[in-house]
C-alpha positions as CSV (number, residue, x, y, z in Angstrom):
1,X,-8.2,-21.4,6.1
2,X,-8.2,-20.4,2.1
3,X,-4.3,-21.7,0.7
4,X,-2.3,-19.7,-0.2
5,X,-2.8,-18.3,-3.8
6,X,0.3,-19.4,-6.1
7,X,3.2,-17.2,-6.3
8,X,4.0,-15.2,-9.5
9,X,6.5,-12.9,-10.6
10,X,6.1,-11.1,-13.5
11,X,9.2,-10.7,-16.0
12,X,10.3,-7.2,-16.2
13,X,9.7,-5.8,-20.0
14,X,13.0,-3.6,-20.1
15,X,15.6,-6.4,-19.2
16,X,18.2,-6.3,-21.2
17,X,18.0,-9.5,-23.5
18,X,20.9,-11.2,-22.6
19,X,19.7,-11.2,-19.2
20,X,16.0,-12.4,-19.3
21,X,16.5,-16.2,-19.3
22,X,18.8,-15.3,-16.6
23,X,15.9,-14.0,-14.6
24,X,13.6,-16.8,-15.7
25,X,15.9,-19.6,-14.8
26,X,16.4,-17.4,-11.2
27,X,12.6,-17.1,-10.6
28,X,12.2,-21.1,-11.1
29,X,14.9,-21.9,-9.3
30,X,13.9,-19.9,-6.2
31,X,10.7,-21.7,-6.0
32,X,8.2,-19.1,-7.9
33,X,5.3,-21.1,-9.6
34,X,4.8,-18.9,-12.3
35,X,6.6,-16.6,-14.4
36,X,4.2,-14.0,-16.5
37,X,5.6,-11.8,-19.8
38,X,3.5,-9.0,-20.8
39,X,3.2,-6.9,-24.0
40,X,3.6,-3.5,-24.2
41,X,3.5,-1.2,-27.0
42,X,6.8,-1.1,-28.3
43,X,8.8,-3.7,-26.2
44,X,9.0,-7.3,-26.3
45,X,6.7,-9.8,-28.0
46,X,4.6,-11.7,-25.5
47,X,4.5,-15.1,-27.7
48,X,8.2,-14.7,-28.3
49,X,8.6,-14.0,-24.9
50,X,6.6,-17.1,-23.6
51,X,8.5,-19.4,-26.2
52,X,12.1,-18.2,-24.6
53,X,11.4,-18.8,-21.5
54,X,9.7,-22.0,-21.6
55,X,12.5,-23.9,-23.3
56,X,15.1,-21.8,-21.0
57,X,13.0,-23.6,-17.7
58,X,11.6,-27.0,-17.3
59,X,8.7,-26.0,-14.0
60,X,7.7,-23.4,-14.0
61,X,4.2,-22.2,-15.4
62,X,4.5,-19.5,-17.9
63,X,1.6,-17.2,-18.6
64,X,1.2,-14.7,-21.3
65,X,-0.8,-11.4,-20.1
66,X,-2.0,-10.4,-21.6
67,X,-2.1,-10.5,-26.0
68,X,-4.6,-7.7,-27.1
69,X,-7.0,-9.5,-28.8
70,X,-7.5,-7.2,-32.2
71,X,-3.7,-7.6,-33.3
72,X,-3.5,-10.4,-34.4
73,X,-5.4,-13.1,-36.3
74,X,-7.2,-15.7,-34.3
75,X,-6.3,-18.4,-36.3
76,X,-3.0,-17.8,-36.4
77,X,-2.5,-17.3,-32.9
78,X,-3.5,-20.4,-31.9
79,X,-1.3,-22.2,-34.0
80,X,1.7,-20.2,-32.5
81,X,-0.1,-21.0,-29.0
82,X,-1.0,-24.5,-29.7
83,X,2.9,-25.0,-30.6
84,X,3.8,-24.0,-27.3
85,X,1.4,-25.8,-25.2
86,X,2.5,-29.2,-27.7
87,X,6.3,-28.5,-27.0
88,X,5.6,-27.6,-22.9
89,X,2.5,-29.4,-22.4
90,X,0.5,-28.2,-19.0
91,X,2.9,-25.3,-18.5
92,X,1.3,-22.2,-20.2
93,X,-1.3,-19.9,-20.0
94,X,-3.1,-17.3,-22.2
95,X,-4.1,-13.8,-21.1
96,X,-6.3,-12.1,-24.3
97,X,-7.6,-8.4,-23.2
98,X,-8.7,-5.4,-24.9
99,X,-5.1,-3.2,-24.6
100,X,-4.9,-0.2,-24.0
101,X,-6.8,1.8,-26.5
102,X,-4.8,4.8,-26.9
103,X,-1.9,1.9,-27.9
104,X,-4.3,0.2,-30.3
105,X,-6.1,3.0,-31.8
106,X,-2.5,4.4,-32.5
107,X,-1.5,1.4,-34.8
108,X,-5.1,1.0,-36.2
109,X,-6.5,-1.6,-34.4
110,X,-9.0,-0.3,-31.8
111,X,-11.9,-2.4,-32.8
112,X,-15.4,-0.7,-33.5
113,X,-17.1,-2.6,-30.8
114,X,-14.1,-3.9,-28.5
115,X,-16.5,-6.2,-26.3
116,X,-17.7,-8.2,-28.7
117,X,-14.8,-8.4,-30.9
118,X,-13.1,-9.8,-27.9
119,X,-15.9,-12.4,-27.0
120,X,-15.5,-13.4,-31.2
121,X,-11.9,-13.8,-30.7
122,X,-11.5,-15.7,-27.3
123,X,-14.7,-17.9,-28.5
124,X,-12.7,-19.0,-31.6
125,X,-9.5,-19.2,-30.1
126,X,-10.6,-21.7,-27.5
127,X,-12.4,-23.7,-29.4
128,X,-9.6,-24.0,-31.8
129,X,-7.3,-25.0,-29.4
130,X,-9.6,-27.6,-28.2
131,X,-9.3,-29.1,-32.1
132,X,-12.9,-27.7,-33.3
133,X,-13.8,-26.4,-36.4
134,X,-14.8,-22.8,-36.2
135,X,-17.1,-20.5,-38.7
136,X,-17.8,-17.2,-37.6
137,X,-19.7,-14.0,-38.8
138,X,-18.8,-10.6,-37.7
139,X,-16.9,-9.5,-36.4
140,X,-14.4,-12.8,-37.2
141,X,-15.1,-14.0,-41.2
142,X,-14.0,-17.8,-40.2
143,X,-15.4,-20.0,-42.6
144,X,-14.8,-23.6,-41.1
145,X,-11.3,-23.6,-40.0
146,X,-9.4,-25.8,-37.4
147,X,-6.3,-26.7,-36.4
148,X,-4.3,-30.0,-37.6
149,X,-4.8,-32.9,-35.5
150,X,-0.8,-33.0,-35.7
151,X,-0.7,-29.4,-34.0
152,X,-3.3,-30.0,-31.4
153,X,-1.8,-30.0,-27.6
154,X,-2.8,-32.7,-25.4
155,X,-2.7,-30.5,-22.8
156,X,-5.1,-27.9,-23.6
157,X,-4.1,-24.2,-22.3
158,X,-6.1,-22.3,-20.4
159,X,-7.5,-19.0,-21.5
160,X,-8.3,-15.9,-19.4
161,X,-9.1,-12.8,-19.4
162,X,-7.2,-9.4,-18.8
163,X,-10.4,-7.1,-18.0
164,X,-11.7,-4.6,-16.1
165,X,-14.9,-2.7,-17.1
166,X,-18.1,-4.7,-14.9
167,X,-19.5,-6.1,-18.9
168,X,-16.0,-7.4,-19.6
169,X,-15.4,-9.1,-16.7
170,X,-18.9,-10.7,-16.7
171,X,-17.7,-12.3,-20.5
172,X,-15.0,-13.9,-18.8
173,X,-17.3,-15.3,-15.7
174,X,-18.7,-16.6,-19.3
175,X,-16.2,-17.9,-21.5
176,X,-12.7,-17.9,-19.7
177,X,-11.2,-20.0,-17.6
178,X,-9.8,-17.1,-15.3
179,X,-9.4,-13.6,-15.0
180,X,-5.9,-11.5,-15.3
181,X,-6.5,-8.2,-13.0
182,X,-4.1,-5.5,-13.3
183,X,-2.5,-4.0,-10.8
184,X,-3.0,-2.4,-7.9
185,X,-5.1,-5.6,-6.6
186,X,-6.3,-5.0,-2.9
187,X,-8.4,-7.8,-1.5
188,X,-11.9,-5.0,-1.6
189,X,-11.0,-5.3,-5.5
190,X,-10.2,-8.8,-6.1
191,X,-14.2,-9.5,-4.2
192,X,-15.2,-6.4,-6.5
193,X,-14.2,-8.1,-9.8
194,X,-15.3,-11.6,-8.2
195,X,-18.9,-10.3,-7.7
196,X,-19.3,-9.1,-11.6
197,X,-17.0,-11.9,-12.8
198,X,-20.1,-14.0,-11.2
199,X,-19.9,-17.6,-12.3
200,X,-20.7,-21.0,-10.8
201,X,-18.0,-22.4,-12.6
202,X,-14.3,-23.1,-10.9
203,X,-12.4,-19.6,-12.3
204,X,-8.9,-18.3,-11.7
205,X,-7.7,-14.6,-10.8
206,X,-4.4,-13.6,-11.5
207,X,-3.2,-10.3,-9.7
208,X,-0.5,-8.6,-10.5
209,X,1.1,-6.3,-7.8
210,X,3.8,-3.8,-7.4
211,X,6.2,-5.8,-4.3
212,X,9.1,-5.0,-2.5
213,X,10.7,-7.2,0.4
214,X,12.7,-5.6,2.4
215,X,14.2,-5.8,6.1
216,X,11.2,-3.3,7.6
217,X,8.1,-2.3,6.5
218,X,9.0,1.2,6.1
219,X,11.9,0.6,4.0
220,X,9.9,-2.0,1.8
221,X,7.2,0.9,1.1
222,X,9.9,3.4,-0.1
223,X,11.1,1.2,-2.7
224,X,7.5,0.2,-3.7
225,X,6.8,3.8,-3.7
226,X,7.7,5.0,-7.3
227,X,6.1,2.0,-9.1
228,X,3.1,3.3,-7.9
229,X,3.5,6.7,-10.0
230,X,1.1,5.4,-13.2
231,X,-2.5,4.1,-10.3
232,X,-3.6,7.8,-10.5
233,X,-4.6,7.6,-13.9
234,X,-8.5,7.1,-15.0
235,X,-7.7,3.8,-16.5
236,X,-6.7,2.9,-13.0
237,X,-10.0,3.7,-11.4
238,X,-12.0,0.6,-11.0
239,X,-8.8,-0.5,-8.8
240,X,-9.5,2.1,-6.7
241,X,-13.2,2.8,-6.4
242,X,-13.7,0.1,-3.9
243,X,-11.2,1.4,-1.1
244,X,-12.3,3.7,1.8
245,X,-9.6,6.2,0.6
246,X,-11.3,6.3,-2.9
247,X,-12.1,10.0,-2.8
248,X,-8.6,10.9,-0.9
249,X,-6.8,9.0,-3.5
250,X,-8.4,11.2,-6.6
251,X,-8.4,14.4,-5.0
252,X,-4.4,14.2,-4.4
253,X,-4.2,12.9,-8.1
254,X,-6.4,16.0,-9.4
255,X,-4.2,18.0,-7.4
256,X,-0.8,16.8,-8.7
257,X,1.2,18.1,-11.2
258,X,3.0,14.8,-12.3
259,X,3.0,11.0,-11.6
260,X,6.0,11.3,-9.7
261,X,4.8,14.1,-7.5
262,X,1.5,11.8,-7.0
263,X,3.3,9.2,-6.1
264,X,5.8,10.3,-3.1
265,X,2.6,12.7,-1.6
266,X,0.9,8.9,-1.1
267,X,0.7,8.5,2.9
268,X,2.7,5.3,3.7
269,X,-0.9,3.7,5.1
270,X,-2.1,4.0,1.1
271,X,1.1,2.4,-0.3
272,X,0.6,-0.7,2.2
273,X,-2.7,-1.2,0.6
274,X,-1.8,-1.1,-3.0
275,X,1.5,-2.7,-3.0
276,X,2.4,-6.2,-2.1
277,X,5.4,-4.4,0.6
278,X,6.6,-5.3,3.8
279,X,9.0,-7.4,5.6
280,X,9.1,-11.1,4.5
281,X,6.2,-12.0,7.0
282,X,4.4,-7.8,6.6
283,X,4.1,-9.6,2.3
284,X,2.9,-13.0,3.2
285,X,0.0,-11.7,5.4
286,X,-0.9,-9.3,2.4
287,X,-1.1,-12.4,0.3
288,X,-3.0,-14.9,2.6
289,X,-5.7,-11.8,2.5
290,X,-5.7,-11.9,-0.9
291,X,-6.2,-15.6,-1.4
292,X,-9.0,-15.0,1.1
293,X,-10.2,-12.5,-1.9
294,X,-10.5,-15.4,-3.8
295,X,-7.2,-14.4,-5.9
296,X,-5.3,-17.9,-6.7
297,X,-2.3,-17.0,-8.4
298,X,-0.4,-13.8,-6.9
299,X,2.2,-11.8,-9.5
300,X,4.7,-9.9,-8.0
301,X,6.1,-6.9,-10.3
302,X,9.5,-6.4,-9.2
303,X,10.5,-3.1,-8.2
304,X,14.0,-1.6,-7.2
305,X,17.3,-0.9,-8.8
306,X,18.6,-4.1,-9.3
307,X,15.5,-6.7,-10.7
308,X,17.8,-9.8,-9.7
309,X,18.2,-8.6,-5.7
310,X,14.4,-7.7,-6.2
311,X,12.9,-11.3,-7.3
312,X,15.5,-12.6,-4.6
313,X,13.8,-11.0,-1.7
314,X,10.8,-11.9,-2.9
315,X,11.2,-15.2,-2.2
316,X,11.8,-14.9,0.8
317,X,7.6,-14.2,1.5
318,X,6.9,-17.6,0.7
């Protein structure tokens, strides 16, 4: 029988500040493996993110996903990375993605050819991080930099990929250590991205899932309900495509007049599928199918009024 895939959560981006280590030191201390910080247009720093809740906990793994690639300078970016990984050696990981390209390409920095900028950039960042000296042409102009010996990690962090599109996710069966899927993931996904991922080589998936616990299954789903509202969109389809209620799924979106109205007309049957939601033992059988997917690190997005009673119940699927 495939083990369990490791159990995420995934650090909710609106916290107020002085309650996100709060949240980190809860998640560690009710036995979650990994904590995961994401960057959004407009909220908080992933980097800055990472960095506080690292030195606020002393287990758990703390992954970054994802950093769109064209924002910032490669070289520089390993430096801030390599910093962290020195200070809490074996304890972070490195999501680098495309974005989102309306986000990008409304602060400039939707690159002319995104694939292969972001093949450049996670190329040079890795090898930076492992203390090699890097030149590059176009679409990177690195003309034989490295990193100080006195900055290098001696754990080096791993690097994957937040993708997609069927040619990004064969770059990271390439040159990644792991892949960062989006949510929803469904097992018939997770094998999906698996098969055009297609390496020989050991490689992670990370998937991220909207997840309620809850005393039934029923009232699980109705709280996992509305963080469903934003799957209908096209960016979404890939997620989709590979479920028997593909067509079902984008005829209601076409025929929906908002994300909210999308989201309650979604039979109950659908929201099991694309939500981690259930009672305690309803959620662990969703995850055990997903490790059988080949998914080995499970994120759970927190959903529900009150984040802290969320990531609490969570716990309890595990």
């Amino acid at each position: 029988m495939t083990a369990l895939p490791r159990q995420g959560v995934m650090l909710p981006r609106d916290l107020p500040a002085d309650r996100i280590l709060e949240f980190a030191r809860l998640a560690e201390e009710l036995g979650f493996d990994e904590v995961w910080v994401v960057e959004d247009l407009g909220f908080r720093g992933g980097i800055a993110q990472a960095a506080a809740v690292l030195g606020a906990t002393s287990r758990v793994r703390v992954g970054i996903g994802i950093l769109p690639a064209a924002v910032r300078n490669v070289v520089f970016e390993a430096m801030e990375l390599a910093t962290l990984a020195q200070l809490h050696p074996g304890r972070l990981d490195i999501g680098i993605g495309h974005g989102m390209p309306p986000w990008l390409s409304r602060v400039g920095a939707w690159p002319a050819r995104p694939l292969s900028y972001l093949e450049a950039h996670v190329t040079a960042l890795s090898a930076l991080l492992r203390g090699e000296t890097v030149w590059s042409d176009a679409p990177l102009q690195l003309d034989g930099v490295a990193l100080e010996a006195s900055t290098l990690p001696d754990v080096v962090p791993e690097v994957l990929l937040g993708v997609r599109g069927p040619k990004s996710l064969a770059v990271s069966g390439r040159i990644a250590a792991g892949t960062v899927l989006a949510e929803p993931v469904t097992p018939e996904y997770a094998r999906a991205a698996l098969s055009q991922i297609a390496t020989d080589r050991p490689h992670r998936v990370v998937a991220y899932n909207v997840a309620a616990v809850a005393g039934t299954d029923a009232e699980a789903l109705a709280i996992a309900r509305p963080g469903l509202e934003w799957v209908g969109d096209p960016d979404w389809a890939p997620h989709i495509a590979p479920l028997d209620f593909a067509e079902g799924f984008a005829a209601l979106r076409a025929s929906s007049v908002s994300r909210a109205e999308f989201a309650a007309a979604l039979p109950d049957e659908w929201v099991a599928r694309l939500a981690l939601a259930g009672t305690p033992e309803t959620v662990r059988a969703r995850v055990r199918a997903l490790g059988d997917a080949g998914v080995t690190s499970s994120v759970a997005i927190p959903v529900g009024a009150d984040p802290f009673a969320a990531v609490t119940a969570l716990a309890r699927s595990f």
